[in-house]
Backbone as XML, in Angstrom:
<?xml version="1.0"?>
<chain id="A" units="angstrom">
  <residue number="1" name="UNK">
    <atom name="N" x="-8.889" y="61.747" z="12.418"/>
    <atom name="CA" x="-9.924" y="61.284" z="11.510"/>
    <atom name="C" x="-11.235" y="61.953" z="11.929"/>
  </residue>
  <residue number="2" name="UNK">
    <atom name="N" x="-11.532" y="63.023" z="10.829"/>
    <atom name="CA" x="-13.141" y="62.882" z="11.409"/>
    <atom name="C" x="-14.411" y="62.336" z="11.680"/>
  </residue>
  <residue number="3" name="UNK">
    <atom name="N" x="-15.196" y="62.851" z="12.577"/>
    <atom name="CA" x="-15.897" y="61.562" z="12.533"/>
    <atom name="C" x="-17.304" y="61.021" z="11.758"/>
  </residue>
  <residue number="4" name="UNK">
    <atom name="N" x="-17.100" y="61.601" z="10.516"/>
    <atom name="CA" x="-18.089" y="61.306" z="9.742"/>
    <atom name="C" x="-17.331" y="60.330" z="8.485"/>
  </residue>
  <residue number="5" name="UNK">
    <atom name="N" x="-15.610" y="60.218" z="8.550"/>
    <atom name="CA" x="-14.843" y="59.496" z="8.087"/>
    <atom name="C" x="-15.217" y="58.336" z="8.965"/>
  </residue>
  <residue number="6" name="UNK">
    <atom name="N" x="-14.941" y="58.567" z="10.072"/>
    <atom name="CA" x="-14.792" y="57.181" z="10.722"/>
    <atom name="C" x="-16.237" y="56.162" z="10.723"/>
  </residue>
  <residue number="7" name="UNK">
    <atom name="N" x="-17.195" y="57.126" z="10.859"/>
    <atom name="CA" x="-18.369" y="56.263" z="10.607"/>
    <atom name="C" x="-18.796" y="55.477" z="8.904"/>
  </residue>
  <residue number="8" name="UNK">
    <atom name="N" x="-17.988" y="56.418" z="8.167"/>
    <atom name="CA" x="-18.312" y="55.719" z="6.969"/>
    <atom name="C" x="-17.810" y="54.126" z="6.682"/>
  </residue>
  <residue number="9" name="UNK">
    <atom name="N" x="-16.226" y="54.266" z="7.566"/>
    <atom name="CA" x="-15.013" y="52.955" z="7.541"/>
    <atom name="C" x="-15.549" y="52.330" z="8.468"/>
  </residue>
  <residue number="10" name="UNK">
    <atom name="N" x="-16.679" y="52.773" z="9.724"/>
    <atom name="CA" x="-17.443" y="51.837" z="10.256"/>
    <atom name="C" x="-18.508" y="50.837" z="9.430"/>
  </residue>
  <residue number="11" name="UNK">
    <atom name="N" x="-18.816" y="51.808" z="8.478"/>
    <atom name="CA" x="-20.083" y="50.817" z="8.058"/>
    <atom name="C" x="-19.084" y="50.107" z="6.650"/>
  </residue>
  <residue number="12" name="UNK">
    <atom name="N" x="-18.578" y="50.333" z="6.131"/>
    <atom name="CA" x="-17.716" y="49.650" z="5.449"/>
    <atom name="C" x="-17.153" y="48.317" z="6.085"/>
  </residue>
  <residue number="13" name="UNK">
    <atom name="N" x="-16.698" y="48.516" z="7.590"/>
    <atom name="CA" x="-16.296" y="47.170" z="7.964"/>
    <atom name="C" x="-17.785" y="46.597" z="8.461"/>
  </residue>
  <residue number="14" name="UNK">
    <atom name="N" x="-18.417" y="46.739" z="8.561"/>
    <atom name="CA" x="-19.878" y="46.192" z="9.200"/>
    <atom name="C" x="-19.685" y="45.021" z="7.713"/>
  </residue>
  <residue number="15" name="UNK">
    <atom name="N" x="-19.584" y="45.560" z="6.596"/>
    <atom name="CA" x="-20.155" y="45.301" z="5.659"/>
    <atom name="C" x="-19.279" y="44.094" z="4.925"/>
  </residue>
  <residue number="16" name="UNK">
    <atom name="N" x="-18.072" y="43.907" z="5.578"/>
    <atom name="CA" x="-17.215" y="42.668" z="5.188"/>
    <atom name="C" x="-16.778" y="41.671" z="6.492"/>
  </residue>
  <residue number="17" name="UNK">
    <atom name="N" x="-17.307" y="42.076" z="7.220"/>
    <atom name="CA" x="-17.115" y="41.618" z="8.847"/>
    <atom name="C" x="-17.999" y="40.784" z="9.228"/>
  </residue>
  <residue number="18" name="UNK">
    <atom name="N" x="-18.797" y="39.605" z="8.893"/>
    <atom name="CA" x="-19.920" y="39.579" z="8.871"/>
    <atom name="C" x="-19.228" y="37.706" z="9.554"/>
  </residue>
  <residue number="19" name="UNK">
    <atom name="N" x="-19.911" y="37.239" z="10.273"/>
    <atom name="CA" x="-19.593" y="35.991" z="11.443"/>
    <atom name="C" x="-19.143" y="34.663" z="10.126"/>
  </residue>
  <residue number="20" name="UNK">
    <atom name="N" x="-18.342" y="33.769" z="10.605"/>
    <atom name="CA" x="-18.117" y="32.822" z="9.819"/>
    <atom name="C" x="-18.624" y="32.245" z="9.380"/>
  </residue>
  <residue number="21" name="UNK">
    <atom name="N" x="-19.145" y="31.041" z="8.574"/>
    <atom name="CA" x="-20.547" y="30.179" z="8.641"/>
    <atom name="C" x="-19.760" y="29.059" z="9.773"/>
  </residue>
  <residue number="22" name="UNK">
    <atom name="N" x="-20.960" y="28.477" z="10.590"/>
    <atom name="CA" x="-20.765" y="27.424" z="11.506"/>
    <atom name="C" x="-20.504" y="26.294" z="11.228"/>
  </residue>
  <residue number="23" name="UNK">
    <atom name="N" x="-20.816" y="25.864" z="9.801"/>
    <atom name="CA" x="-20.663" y="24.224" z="8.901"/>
    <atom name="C" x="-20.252" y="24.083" z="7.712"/>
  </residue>
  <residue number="24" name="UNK">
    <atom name="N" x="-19.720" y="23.329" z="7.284"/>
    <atom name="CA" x="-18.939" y="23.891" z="6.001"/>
    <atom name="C" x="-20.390" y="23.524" z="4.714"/>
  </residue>
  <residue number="25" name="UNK">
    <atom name="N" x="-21.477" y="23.532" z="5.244"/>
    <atom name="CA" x="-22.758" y="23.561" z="4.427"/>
    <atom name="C" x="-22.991" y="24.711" z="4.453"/>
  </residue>
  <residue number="26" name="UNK">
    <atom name="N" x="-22.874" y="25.702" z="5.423"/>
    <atom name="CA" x="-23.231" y="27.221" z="5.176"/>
    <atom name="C" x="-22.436" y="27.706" z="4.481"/>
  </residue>
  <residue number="27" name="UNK">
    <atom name="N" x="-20.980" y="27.678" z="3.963"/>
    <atom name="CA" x="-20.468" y="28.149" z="3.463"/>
    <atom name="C" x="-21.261" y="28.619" z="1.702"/>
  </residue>
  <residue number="28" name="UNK">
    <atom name="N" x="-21.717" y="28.064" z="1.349"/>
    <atom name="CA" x="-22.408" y="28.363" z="0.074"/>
    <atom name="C" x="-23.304" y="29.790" z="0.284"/>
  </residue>
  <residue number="29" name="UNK">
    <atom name="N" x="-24.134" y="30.223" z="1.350"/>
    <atom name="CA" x="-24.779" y="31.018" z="1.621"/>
    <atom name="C" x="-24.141" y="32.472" z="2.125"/>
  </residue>
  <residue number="30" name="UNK">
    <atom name="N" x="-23.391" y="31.808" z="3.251"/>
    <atom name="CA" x="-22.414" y="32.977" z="3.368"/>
    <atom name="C" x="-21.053" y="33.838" z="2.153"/>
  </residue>
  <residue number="31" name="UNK">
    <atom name="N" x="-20.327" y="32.566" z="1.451"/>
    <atom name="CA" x="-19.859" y="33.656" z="0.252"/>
    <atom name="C" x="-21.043" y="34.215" z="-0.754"/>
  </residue>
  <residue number="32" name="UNK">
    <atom name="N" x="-22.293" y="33.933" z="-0.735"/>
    <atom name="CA" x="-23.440" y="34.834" z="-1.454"/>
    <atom name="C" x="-23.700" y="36.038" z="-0.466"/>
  </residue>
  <residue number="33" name="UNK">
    <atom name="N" x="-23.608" y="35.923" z="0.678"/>
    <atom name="CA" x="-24.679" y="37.480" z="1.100"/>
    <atom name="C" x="-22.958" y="37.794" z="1.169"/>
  </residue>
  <residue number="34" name="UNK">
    <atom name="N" x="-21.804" y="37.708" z="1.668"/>
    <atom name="CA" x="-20.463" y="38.236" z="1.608"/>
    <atom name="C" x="-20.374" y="38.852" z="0.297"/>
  </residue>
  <residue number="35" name="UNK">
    <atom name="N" x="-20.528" y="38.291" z="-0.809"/>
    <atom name="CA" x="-20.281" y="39.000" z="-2.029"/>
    <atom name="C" x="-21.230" y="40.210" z="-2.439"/>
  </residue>
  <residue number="36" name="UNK">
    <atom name="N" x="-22.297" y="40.143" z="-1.648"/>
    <atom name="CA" x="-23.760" y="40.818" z="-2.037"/>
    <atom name="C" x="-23.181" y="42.160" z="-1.457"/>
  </residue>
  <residue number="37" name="UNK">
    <atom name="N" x="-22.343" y="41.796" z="0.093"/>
    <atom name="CA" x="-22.415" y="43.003" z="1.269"/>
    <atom name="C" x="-20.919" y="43.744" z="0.199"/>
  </residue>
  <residue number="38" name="UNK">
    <atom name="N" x="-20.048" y="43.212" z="-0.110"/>
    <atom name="CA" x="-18.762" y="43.570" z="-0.402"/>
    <atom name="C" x="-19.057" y="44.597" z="-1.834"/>
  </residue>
  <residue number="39" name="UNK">
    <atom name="N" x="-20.476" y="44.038" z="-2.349"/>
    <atom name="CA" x="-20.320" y="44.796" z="-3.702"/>
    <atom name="C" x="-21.461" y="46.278" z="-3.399"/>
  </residue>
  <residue number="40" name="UNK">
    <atom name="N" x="-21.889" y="46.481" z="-2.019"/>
    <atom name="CA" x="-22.815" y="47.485" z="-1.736"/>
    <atom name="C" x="-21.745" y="48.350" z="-1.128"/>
  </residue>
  <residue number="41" name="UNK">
    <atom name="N" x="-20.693" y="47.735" z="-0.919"/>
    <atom name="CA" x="-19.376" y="48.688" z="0.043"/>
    <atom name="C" x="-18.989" y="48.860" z="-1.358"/>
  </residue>
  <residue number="42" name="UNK">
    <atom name="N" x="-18.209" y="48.263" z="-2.492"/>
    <atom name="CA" x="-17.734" y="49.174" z="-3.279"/>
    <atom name="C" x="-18.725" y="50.265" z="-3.939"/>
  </residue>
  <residue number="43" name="UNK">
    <atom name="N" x="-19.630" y="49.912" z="-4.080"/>
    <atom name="CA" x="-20.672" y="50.917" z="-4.772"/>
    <atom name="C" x="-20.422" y="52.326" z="-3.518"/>
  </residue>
  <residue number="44" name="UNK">
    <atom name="N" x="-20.558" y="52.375" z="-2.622"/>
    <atom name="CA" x="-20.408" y="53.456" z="-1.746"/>
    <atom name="C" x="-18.739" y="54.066" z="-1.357"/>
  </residue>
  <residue number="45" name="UNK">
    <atom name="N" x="-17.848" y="52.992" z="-1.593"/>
    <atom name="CA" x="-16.535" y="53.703" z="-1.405"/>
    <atom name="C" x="-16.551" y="54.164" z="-3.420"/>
  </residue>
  <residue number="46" name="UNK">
    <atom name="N" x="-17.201" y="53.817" z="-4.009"/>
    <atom name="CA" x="-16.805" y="54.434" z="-5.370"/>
    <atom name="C" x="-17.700" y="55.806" z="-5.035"/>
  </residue>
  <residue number="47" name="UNK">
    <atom name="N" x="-19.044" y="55.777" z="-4.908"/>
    <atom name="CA" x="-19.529" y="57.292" z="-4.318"/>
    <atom name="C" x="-18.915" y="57.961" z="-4.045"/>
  </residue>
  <residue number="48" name="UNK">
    <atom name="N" x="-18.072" y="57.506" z="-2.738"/>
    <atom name="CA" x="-17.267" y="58.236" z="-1.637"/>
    <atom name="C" x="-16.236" y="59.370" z="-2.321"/>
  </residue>
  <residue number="49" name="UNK">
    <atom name="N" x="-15.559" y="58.107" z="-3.315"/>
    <atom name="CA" x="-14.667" y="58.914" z="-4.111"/>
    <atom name="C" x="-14.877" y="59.699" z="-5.039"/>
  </residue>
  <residue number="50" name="UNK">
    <atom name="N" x="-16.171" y="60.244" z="-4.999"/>
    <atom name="CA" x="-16.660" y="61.487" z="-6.301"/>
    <atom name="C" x="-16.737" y="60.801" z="-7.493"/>
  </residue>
  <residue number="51" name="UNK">
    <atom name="N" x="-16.738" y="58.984" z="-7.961"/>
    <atom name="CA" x="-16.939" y="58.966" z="-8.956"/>
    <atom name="C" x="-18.464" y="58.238" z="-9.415"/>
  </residue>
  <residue number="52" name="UNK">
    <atom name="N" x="-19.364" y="58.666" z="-10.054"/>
    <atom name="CA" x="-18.661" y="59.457" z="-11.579"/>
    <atom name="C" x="-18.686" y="61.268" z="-10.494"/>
  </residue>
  <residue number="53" name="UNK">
    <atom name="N" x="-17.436" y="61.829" z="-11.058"/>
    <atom name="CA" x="-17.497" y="63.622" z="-10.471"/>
    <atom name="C" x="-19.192" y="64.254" z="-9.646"/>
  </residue>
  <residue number="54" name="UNK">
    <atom name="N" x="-19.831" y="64.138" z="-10.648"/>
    <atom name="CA" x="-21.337" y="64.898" z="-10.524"/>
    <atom name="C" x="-22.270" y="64.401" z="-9.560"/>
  </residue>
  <residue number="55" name="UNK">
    <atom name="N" x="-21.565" y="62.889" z="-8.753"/>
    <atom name="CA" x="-22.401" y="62.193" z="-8.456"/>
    <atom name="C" x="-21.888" y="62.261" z="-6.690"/>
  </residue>
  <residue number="56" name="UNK">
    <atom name="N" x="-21.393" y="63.144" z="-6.412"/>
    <atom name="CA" x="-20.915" y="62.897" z="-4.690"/>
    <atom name="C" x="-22.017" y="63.870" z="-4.001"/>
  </residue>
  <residue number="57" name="UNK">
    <atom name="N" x="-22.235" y="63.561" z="-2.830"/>
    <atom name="CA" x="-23.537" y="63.881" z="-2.598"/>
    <atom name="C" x="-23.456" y="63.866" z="-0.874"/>
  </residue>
  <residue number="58" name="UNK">
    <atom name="N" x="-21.669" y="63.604" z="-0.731"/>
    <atom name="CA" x="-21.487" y="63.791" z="0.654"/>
    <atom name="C" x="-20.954" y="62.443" z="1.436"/>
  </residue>
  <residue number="59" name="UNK">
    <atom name="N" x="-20.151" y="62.561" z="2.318"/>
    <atom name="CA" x="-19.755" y="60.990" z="3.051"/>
    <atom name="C" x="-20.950" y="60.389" z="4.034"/>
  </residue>
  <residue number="60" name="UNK">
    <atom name="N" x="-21.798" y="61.418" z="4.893"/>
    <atom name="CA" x="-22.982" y="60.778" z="5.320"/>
    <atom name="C" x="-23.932" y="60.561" z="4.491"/>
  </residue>
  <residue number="61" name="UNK">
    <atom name="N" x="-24.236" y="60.822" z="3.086"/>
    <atom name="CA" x="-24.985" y="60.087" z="2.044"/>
    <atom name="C" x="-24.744" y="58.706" z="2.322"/>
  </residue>
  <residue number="62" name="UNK">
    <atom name="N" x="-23.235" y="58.595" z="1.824"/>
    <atom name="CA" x="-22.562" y="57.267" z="1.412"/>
    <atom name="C" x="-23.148" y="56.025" z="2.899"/>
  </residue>
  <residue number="63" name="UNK">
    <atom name="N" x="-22.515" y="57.055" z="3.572"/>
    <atom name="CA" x="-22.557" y="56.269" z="4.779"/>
    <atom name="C" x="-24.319" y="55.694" z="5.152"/>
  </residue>
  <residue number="64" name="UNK">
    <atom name="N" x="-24.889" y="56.419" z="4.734"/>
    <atom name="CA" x="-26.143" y="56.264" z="5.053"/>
    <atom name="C" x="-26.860" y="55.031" z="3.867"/>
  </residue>
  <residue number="65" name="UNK">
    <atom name="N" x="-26.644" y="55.357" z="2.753"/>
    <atom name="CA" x="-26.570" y="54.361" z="1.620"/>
    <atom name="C" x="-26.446" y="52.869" z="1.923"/>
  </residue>
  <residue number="66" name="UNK">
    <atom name="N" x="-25.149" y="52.813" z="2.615"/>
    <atom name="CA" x="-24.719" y="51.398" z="2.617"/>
    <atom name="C" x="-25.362" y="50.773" z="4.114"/>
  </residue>
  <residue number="67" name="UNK">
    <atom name="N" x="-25.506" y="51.622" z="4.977"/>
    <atom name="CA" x="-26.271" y="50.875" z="6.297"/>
    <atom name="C" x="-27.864" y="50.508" z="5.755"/>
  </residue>
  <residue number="68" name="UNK">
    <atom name="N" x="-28.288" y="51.615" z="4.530"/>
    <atom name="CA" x="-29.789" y="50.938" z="4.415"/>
    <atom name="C" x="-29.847" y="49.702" z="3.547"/>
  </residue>
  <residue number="69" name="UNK">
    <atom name="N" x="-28.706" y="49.426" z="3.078"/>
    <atom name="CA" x="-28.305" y="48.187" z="1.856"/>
    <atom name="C" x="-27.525" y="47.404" z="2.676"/>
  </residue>
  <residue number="70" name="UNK">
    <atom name="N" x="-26.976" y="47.236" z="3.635"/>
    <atom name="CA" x="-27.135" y="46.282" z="4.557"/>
    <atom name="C" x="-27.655" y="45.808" z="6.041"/>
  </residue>
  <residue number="71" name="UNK">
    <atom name="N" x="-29.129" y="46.702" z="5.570"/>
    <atom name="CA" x="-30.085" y="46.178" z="6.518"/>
    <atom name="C" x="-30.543" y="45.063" z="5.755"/>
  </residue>
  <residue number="72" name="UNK">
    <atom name="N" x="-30.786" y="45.442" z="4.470"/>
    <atom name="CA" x="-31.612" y="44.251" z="3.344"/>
    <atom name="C" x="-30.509" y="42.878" z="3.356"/>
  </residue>
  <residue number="73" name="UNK">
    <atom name="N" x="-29.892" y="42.817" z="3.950"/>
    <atom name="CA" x="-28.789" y="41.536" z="3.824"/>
    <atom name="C" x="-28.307" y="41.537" z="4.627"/>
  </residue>
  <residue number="74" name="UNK">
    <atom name="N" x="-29.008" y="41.117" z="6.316"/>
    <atom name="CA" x="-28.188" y="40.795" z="7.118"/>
    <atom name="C" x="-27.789" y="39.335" z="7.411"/>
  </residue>
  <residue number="75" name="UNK">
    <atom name="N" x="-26.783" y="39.412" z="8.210"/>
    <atom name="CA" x="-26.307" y="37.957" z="8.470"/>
    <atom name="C" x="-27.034" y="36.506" z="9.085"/>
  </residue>
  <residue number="76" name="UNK">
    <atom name="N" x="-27.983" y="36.644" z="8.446"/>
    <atom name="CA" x="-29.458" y="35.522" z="9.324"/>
    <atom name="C" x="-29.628" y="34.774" z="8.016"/>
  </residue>
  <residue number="77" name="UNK">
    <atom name="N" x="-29.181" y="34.183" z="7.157"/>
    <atom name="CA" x="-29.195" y="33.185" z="6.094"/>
    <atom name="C" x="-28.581" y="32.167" z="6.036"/>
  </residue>
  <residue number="78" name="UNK">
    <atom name="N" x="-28.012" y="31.851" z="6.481"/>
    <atom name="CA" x="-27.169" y="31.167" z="7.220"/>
    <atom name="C" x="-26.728" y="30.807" z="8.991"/>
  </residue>
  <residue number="79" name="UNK">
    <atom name="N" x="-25.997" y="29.411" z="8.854"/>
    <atom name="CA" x="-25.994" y="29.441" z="10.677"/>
    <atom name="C" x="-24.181" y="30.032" z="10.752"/>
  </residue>
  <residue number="80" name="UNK">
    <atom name="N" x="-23.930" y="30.305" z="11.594"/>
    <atom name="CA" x="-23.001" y="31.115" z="12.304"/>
    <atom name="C" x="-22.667" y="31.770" z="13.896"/>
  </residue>
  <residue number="81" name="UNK">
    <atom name="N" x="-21.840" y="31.341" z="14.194"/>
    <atom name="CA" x="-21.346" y="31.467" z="15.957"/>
    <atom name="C" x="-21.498" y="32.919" z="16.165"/>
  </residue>
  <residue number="82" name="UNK">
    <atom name="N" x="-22.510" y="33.711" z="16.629"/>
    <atom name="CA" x="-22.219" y="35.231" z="16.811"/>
    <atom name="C" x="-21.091" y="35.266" z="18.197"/>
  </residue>
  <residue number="83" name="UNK">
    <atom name="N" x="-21.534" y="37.021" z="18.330"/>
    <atom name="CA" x="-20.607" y="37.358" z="19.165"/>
    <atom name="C" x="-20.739" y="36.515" z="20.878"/>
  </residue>
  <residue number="84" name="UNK">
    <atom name="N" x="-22.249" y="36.056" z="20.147"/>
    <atom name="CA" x="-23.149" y="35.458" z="21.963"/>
    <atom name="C" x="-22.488" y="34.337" z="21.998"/>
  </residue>
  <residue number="85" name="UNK">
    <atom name="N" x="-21.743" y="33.343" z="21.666"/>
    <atom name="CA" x="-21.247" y="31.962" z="21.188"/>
    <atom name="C" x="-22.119" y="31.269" z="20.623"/>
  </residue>
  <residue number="86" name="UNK">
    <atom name="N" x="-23.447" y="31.824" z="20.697"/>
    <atom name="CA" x="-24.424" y="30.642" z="20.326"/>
    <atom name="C" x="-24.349" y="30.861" z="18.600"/>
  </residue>
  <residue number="87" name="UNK">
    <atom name="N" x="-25.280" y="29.753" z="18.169"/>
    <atom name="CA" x="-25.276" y="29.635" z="16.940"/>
    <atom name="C" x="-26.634" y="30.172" z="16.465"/>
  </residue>
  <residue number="88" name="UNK">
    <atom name="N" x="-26.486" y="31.385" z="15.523"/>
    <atom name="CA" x="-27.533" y="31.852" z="14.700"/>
    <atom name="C" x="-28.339" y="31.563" z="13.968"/>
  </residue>
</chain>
């Protein structure tokens, strides 16, 4: 795999990988920014794939695309156990 593949399927999983909610009250918040992050990954795996044709512009475009569209929606809207155990 090269590695401008692999960084793209990196930020692709960044982008559906995102911590559980901690209460089943967060859950409302988290399937909103989940659906927000999931529909900025298809917009960039549809890039990815040359469509529409005229419109590919490269896999580090793509890749670059979707890390600046999920800076705008990170996982801080919600509470959630990160990787630290603590709660966010």
């Amino acid at each position: 795999m090269s590695p401008d593949t692999r960084e793209f399927l990196a930020a692709v999983l960044d982008a559906i990988d995102i911590p559980a909610p901690a209460t089943f009250g967060d859950r409302e918040a988290f399937a909103r920014l989940l659906a927000d992050r999931v529909l900025d990954a298809v917009v960039a795996l549809t890039g990815a794939l040359g469509e529409p044709p005229d419109a590919d512009w490269g896999l580090g475009w793509h890749t670059d695309y979707l890390r600046r569209q999920l800076a705008k929606n990170p996982p801080t809207t919600y509470r959630h156990h990160g990787a630290s155990g603590g709660t966010a």
